[in-house]
mmCIF file of the N, C-alpha and C atoms, coordinates in Angstrom:
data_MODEL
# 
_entry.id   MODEL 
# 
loop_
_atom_site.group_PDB 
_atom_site.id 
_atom_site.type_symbol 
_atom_site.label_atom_id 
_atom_site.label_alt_id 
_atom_site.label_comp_id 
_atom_site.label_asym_id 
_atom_site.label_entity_id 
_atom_site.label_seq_id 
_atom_site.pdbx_PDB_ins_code 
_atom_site.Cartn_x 
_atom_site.Cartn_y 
_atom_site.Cartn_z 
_atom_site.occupancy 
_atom_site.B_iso_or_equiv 
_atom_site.pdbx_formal_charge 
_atom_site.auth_seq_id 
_atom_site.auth_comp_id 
_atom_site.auth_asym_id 
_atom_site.auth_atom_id 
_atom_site.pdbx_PDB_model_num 
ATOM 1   N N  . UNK A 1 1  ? 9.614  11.228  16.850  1.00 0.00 ? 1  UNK A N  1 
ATOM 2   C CA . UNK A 1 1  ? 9.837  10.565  15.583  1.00 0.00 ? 1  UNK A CA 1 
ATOM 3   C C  . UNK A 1 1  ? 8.663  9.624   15.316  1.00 0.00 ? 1  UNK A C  1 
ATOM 4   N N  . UNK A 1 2  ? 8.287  9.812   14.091  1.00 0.00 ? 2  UNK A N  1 
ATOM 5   C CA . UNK A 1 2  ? 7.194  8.929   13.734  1.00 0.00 ? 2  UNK A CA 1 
ATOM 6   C C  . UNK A 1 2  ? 7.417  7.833   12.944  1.00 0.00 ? 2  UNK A C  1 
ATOM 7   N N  . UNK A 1 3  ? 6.703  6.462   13.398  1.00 0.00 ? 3  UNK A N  1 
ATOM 8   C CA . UNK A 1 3  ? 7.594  5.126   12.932  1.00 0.00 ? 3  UNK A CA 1 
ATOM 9   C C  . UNK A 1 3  ? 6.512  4.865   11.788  1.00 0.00 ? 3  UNK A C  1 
ATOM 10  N N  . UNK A 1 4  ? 7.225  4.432   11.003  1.00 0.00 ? 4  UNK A N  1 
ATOM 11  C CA . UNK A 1 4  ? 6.128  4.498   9.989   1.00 0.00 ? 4  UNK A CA 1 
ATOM 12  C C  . UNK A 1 4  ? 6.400  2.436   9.752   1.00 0.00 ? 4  UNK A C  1 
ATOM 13  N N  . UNK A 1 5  ? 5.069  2.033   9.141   1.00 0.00 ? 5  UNK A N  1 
ATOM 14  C CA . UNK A 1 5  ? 5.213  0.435   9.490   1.00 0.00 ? 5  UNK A CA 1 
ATOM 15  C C  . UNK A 1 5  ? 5.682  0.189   10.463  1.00 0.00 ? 5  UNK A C  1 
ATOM 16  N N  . UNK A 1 6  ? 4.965  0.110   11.218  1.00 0.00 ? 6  UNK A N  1 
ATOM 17  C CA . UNK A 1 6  ? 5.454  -0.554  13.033  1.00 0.00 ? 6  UNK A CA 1 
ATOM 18  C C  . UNK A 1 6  ? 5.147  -1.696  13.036  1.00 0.00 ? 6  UNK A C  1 
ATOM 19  N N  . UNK A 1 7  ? 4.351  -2.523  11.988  1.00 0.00 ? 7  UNK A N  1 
ATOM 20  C CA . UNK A 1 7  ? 4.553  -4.098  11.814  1.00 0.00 ? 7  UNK A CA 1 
ATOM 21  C C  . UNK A 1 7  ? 5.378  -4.879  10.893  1.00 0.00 ? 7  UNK A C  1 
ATOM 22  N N  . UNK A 1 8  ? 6.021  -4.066  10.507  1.00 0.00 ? 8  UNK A N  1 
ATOM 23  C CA . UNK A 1 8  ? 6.440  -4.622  9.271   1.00 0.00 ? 8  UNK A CA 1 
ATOM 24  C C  . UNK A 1 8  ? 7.714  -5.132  9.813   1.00 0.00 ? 8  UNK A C  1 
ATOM 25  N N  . UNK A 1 9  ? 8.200  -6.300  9.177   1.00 0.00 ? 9  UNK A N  1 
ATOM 26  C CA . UNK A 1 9  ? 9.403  -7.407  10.000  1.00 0.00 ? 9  UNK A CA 1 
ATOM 27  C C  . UNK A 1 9  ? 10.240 -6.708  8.883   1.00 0.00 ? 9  UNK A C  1 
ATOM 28  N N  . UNK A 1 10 ? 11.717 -7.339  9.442   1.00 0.00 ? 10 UNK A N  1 
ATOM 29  C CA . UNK A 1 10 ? 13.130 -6.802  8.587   1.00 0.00 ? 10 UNK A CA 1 
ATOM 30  C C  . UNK A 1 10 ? 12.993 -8.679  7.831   1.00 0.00 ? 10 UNK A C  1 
ATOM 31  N N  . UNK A 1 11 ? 13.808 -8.624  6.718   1.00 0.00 ? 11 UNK A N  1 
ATOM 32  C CA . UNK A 1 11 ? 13.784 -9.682  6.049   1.00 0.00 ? 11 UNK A CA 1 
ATOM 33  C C  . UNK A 1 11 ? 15.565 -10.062 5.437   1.00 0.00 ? 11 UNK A C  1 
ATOM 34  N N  . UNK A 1 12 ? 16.453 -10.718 5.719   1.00 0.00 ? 12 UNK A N  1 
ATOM 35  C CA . UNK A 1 12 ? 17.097 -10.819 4.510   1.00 0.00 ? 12 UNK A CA 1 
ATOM 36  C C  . UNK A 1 12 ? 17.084 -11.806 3.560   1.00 0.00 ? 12 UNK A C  1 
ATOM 37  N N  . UNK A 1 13 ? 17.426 -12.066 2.672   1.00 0.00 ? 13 UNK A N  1 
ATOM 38  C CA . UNK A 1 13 ? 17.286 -12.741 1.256   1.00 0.00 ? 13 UNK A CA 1 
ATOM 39  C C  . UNK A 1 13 ? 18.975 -13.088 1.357   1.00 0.00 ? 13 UNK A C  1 
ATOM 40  N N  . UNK A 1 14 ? 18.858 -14.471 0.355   1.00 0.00 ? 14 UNK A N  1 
ATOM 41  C CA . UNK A 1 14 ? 20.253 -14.291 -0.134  1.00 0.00 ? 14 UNK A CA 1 
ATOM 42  C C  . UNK A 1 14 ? 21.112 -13.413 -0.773  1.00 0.00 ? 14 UNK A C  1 
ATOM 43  N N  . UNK A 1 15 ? 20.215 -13.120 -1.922  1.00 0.00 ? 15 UNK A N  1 
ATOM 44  C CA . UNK A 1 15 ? 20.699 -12.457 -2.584  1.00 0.00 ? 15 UNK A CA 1 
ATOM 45  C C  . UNK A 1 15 ? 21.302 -11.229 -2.672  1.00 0.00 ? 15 UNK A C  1 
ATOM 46  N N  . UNK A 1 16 ? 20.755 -10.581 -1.739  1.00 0.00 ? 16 UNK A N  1 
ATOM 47  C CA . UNK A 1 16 ? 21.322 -9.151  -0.979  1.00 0.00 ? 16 UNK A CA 1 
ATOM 48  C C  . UNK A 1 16 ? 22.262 -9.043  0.061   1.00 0.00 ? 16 UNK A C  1 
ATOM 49  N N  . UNK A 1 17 ? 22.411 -10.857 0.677   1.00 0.00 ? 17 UNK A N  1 
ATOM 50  C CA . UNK A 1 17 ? 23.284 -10.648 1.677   1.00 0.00 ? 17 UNK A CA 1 
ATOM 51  C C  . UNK A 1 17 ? 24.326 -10.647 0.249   1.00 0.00 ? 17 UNK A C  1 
ATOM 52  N N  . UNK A 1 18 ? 24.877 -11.769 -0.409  1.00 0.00 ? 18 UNK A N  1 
ATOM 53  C CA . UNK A 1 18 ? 25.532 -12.039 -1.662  1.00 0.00 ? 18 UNK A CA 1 
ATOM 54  C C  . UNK A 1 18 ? 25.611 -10.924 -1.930  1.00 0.00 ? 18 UNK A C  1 
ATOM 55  N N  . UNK A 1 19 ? 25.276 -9.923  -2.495  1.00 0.00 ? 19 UNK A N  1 
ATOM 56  C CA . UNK A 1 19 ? 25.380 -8.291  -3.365  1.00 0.00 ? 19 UNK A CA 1 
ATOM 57  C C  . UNK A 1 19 ? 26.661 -7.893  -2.153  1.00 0.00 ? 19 UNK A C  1 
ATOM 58  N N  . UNK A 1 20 ? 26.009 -7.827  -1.161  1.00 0.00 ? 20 UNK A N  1 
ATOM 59  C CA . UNK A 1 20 ? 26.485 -7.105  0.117   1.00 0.00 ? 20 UNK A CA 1 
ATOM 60  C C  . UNK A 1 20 ? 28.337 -7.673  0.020   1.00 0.00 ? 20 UNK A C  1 
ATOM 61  N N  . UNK A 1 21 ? 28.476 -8.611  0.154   1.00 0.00 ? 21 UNK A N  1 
ATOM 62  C CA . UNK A 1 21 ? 29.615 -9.455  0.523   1.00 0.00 ? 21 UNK A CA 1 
ATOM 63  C C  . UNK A 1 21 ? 30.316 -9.260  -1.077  1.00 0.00 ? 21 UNK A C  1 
ATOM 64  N N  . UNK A 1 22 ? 29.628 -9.199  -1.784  1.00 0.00 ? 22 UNK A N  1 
ATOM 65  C CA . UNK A 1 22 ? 30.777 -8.902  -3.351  1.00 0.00 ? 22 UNK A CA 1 
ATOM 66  C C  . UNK A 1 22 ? 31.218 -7.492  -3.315  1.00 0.00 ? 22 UNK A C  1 
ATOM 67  N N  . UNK A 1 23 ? 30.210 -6.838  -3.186  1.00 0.00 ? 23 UNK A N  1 
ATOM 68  C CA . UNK A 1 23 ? 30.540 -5.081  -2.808  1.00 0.00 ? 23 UNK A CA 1 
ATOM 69  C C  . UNK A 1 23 ? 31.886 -4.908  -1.978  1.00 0.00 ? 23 UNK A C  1 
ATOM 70  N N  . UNK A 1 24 ? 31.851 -5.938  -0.991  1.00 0.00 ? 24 UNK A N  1 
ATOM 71  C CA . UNK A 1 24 ? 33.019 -5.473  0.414   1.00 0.00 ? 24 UNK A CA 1 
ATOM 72  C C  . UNK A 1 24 ? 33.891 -6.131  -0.385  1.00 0.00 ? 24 UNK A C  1 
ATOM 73  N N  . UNK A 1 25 ? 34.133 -7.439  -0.921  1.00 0.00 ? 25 UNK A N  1 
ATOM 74  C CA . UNK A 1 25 ? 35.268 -7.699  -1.223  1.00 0.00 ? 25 UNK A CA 1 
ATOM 75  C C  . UNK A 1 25 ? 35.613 -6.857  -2.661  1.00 0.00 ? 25 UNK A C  1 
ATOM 76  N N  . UNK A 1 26 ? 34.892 -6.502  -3.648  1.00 0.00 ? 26 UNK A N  1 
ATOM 77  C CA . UNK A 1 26 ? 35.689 -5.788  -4.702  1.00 0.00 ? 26 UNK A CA 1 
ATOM 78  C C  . UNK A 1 26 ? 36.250 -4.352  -3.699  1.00 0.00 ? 26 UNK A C  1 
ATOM 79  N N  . UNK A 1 27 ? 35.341 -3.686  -2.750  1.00 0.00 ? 27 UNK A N  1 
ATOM 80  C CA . UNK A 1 27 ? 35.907 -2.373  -1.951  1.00 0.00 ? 27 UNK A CA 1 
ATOM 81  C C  . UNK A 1 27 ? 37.792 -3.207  -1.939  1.00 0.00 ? 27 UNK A C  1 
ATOM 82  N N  . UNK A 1 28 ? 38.041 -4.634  -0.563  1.00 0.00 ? 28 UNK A N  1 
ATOM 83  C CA . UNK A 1 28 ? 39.143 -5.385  -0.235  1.00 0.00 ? 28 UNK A CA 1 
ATOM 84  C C  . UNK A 1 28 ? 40.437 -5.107  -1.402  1.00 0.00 ? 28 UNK A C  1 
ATOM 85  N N  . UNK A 1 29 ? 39.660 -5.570  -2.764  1.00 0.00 ? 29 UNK A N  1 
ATOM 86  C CA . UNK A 1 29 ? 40.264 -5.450  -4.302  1.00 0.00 ? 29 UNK A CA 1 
ATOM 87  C C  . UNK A 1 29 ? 40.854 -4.260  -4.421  1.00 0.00 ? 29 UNK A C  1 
ATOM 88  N N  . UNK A 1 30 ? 40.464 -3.368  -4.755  1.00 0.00 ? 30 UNK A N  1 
ATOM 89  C CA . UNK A 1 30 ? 40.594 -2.232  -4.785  1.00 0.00 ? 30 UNK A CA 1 
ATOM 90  C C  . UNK A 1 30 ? 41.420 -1.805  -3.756  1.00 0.00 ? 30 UNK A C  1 
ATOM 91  N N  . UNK A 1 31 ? 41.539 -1.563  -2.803  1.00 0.00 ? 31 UNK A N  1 
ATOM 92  C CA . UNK A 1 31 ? 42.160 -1.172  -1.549  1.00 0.00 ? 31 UNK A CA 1 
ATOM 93  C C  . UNK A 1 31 ? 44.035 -1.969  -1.706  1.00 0.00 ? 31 UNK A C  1 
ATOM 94  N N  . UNK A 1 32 ? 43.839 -3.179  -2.042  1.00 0.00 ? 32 UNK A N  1 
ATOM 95  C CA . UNK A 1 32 ? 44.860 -3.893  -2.217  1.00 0.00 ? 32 UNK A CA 1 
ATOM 96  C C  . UNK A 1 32 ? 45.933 -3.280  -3.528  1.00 0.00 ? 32 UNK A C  1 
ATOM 97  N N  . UNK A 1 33 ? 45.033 -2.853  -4.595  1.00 0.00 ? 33 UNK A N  1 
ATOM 98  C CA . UNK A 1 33 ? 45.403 -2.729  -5.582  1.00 0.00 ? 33 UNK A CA 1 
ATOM 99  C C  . UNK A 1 33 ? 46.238 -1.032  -5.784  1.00 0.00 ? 33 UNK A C  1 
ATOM 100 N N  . UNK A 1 34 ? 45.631 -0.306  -4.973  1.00 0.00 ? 34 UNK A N  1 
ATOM 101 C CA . UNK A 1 34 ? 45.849 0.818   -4.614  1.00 0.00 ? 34 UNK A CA 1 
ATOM 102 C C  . UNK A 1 34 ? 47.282 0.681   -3.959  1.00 0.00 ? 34 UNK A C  1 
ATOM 103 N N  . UNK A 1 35 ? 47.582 -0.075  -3.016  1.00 0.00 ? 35 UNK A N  1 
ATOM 104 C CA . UNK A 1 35 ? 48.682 -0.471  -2.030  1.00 0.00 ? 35 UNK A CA 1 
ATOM 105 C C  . UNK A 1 35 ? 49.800 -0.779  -3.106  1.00 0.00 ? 35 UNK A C  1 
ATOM 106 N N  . UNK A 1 36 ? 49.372 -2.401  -3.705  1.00 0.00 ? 36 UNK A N  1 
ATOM 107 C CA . UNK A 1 36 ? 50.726 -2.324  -4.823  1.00 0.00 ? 36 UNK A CA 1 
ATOM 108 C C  . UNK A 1 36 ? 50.891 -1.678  -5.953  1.00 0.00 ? 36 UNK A C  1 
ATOM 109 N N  . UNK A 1 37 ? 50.250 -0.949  -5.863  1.00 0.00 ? 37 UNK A N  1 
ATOM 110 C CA . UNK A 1 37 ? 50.500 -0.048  -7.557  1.00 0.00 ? 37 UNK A CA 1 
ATOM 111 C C  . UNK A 1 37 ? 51.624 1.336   -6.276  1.00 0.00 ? 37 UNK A C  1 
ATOM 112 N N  . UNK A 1 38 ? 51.001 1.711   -4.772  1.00 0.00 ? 38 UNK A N  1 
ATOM 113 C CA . UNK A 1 38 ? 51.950 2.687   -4.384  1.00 0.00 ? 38 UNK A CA 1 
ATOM 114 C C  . UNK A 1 38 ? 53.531 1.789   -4.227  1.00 0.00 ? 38 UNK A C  1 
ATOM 115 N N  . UNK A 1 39 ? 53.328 0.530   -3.746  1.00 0.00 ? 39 UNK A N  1 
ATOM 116 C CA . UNK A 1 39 ? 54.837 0.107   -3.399  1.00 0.00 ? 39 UNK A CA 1 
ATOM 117 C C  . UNK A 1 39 ? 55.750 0.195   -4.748  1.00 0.00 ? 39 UNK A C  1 
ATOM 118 N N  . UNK A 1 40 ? 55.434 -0.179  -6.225  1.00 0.00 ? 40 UNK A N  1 
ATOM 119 C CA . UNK A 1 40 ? 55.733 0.073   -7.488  1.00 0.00 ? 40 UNK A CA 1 
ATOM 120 C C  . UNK A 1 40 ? 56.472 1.459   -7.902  1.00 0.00 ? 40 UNK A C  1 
ATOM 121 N N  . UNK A 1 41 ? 55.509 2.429   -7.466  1.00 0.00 ? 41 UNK A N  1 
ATOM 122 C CA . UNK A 1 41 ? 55.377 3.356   -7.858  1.00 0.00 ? 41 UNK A CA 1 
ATOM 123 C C  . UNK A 1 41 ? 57.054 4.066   -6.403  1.00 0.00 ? 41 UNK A C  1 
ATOM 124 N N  . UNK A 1 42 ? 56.692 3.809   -5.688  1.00 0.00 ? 42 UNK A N  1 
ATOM 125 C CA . UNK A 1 42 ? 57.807 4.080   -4.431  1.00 0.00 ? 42 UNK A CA 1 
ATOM 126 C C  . UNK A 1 42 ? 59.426 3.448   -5.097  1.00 0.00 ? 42 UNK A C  1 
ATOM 127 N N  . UNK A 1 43 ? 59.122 2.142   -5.640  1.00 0.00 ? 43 UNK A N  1 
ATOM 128 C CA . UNK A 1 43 ? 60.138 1.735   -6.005  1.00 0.00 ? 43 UNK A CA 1 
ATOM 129 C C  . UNK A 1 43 ? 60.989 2.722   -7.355  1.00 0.00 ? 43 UNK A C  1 
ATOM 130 N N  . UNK A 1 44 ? 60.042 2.748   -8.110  1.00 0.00 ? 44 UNK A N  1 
ATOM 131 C CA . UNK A 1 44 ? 60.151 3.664   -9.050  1.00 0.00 ? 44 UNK A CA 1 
ATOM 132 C C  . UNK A 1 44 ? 61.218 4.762   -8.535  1.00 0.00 ? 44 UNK A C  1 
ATOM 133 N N  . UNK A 1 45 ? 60.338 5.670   -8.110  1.00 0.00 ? 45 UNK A N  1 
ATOM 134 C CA . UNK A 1 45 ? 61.130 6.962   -7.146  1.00 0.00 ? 45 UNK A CA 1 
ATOM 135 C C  . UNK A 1 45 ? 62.381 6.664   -6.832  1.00 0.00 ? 45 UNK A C  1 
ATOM 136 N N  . UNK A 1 46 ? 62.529 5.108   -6.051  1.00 0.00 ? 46 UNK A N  1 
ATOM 137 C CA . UNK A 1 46 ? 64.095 5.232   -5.555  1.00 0.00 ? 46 UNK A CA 1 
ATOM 138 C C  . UNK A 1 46 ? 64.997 4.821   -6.939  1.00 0.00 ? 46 UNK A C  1 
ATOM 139 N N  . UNK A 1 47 ? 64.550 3.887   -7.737  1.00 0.00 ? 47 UNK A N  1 
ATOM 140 C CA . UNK A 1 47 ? 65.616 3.883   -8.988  1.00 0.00 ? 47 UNK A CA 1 
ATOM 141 C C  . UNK A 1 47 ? 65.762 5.420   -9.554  1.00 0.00 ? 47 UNK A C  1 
ATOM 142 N N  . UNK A 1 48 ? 64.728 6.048   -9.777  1.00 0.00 ? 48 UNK A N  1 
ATOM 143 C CA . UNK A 1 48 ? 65.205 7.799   -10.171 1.00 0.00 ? 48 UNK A CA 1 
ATOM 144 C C  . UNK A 1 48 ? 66.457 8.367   -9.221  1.00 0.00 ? 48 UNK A C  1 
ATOM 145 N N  . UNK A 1 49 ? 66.084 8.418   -8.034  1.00 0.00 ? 49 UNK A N  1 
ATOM 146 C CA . UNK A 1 49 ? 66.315 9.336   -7.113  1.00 0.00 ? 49 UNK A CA 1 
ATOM 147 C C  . UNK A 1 49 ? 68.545 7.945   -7.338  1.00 0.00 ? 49 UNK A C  1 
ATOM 148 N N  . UNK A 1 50 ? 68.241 7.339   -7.303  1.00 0.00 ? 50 UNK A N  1 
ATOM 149 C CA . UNK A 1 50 ? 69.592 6.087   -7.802  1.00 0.00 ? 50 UNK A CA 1 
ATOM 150 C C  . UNK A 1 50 ? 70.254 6.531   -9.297  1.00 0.00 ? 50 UNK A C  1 
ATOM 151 N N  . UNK A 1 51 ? 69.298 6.901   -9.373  1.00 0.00 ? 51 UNK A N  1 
ATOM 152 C CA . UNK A 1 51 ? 69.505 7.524   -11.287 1.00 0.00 ? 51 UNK A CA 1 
ATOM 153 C C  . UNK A 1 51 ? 70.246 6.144   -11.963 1.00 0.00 ? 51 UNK A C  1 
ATOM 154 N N  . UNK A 1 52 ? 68.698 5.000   -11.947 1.00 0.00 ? 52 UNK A N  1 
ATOM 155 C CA . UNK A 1 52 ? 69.038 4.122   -12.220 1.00 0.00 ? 52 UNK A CA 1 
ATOM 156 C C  . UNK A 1 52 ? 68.020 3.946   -12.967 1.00 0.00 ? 52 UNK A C  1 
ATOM 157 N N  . UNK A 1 53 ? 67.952 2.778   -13.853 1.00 0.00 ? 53 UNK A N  1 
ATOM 158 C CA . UNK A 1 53 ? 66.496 2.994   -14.950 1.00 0.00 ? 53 UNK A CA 1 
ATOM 159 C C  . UNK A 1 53 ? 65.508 1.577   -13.757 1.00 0.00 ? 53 UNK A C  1 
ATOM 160 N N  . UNK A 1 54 ? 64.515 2.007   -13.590 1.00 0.00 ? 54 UNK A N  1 
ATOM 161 C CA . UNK A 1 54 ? 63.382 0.499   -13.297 1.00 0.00 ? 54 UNK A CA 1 
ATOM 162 C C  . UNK A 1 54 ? 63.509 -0.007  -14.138 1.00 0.00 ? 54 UNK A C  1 
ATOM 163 N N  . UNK A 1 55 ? 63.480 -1.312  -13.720 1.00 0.00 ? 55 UNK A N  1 
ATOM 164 C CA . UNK A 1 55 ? 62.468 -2.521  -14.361 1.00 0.00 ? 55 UNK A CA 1 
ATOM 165 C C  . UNK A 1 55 ? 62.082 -3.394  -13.451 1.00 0.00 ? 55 UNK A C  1 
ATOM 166 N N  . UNK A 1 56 ? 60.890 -3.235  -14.287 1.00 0.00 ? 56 UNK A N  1 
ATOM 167 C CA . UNK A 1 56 ? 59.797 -4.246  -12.957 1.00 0.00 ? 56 UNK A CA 1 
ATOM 168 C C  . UNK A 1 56 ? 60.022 -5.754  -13.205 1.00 0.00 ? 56 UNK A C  1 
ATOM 169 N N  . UNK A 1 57 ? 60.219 -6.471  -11.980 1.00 0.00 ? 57 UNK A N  1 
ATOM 170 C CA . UNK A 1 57 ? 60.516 -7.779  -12.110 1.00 0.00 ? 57 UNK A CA 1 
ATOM 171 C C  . UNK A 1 57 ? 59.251 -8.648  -11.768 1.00 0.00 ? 57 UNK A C  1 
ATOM 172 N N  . UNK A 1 58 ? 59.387 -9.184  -12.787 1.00 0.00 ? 58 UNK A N  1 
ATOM 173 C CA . UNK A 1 58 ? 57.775 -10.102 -13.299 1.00 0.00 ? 58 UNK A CA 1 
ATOM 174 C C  . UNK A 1 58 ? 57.271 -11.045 -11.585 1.00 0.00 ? 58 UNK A C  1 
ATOM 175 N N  . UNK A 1 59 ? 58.067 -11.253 -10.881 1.00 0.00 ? 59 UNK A N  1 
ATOM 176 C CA . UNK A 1 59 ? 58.430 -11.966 -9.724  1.00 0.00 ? 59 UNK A CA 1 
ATOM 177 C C  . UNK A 1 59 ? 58.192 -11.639 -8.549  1.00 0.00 ? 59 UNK A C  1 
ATOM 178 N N  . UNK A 1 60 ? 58.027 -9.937  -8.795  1.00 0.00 ? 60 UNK A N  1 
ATOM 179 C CA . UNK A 1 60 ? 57.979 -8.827  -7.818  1.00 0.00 ? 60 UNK A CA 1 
ATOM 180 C C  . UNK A 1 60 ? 56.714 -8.535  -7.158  1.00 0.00 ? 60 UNK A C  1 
ATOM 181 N N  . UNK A 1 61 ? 55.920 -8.933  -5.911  1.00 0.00 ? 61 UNK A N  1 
ATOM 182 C CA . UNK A 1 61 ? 55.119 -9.247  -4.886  1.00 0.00 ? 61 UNK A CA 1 
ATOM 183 C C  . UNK A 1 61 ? 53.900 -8.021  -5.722  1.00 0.00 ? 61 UNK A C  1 
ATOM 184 N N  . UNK A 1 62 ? 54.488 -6.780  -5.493  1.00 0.00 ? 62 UNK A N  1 
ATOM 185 C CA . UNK A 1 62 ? 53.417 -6.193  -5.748  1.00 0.00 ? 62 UNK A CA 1 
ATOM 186 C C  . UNK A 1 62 ? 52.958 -5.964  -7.342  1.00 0.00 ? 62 UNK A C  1 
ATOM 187 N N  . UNK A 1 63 ? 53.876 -6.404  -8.025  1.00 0.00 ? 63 UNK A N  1 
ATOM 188 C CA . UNK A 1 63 ? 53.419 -6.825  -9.919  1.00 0.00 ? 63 UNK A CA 1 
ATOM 189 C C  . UNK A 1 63 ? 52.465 -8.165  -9.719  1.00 0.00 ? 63 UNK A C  1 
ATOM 190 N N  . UNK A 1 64 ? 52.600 -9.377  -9.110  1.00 0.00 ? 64 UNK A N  1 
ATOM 191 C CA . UNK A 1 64 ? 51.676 -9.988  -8.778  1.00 0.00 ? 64 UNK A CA 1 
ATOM 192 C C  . UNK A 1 64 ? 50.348 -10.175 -7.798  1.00 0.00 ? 64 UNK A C  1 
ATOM 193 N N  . UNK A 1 65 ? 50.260 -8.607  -7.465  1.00 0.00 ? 65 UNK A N  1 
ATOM 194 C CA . UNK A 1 65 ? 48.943 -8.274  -6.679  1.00 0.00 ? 65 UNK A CA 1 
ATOM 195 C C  . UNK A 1 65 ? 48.324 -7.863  -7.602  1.00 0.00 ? 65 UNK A C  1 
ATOM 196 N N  . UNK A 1 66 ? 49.107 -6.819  -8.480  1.00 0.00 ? 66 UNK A N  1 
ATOM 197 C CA . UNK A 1 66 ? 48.317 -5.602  -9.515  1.00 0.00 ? 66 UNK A CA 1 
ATOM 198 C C  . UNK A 1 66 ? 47.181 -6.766  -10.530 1.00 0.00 ? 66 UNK A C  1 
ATOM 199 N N  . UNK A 1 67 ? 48.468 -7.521  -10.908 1.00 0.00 ? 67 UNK A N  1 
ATOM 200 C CA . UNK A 1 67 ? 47.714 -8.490  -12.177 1.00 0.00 ? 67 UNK A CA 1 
ATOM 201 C C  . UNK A 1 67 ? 46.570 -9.467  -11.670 1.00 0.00 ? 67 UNK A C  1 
ATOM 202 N N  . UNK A 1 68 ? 46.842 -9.631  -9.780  1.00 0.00 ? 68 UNK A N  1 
ATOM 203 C CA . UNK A 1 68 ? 45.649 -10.631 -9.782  1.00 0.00 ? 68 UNK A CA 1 
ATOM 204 C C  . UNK A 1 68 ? 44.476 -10.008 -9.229  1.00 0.00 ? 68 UNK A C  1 
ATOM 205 N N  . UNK A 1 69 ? 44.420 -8.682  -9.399  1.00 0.00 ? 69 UNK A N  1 
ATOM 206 C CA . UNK A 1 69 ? 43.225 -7.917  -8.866  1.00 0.00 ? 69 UNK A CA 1 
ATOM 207 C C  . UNK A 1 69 ? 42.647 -7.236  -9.807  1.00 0.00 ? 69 UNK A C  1 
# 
């Protein structure tokens, strides 16, 4: 393997560590958001499968993940 710049130093900057660390936490966001939209969505299923109508309660853990992500 041929190294190409064999003097050249690694550098980080703020700003790229910063990019880096917003990237992972919107990935965190996302991942979370995915989770309570399935627990919702599960709940859903069992009021059907109850043959009962949903309603989502404003109060309800994963209605207040969805809205704060």
């Amino acid at each position: 393997m041929i190294q190409c710049f064999s003097r050249a130093i690694q550098v980080t900057d703020r700003f790229h560590v910063q990019k880096l660390a917003l990237e992972a936490m919107q990935e965190i966001r996302v991942k979370h958001r995915w989770e309570a939209m399935d627990i919702e969505n599960q709940l859903i299923m069992q009021a059907k499968r109850e043959n009962r109508t949903y309603i989502p309660d404003s109060k309800l853990e994963s209605d207040l993940k969805q809205k704060s992500l």
